[in-house]
N, C-alpha and C positions, 0 to 999 in steps of 0.2 A: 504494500500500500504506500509505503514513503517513495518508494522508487516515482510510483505513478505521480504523486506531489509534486517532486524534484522536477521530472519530466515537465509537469506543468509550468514550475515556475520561470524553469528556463526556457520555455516556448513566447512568455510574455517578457520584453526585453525593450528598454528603449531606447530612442534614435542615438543619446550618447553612448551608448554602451555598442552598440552594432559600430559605430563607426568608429569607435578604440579597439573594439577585437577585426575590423579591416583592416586599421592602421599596421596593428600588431602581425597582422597576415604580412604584410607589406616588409615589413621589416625582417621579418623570419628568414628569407631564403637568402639575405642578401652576404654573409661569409662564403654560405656556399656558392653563390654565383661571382665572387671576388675572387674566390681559388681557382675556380672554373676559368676567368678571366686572365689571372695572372699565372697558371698554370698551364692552359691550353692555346685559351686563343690568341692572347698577343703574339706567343711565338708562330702560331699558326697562319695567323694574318702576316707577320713578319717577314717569314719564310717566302710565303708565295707573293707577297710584295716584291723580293731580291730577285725570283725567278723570273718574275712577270718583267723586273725590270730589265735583269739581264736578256730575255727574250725581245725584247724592243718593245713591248707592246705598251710601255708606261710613255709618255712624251717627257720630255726634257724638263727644266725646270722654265717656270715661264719669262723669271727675271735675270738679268747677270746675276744680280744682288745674292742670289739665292747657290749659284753658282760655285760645286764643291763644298757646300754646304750638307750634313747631311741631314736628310729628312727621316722623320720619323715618324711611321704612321699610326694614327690612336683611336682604336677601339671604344666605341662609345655604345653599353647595351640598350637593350629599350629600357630594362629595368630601370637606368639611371635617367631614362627622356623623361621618368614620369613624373607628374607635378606632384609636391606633397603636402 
């Protein structure tokens, strides 16, 4: 019988409370998608940046300025577009 209570109470919830356990959703994955990040894909992205580059298919740099400079390209997840 308590179980069925419980069940209830937490059925009935308010708008602040739904919207700190989203927040909390929101926050949750984000070490692991930081390791994922800095573990996989920047080198991932990195890699086939150099090949892409050495293959010709990247163009030049657009300015002298930039010229033997090097570039570095950065990873930006959706996780991190999102407004908070």
């Amino acid at each position: 019988m308590s179980a069925a209570i419980e069940r209830r109470q937490q059925a009935v919830r308010s708008a602040t409370e739904i919207a700190e356990r989203r927040d909390e959703k929101r926050v949750m994955p984000g070490p692991v998608l930081e390791r994922l990040r800095d573990d996989l894909l920047e080198p991932l992205i990195g890699r086939v940046f150099q090949v892409m580059a050495r293959a010709g298919h990247i163009p030049p740099p657009p300015s002298l300025m930039l010229d033997g400079l090097r570039l570095q390209p950065e990873y930006v997840s959706p996780m991190g577009l999102v407004p908070s």
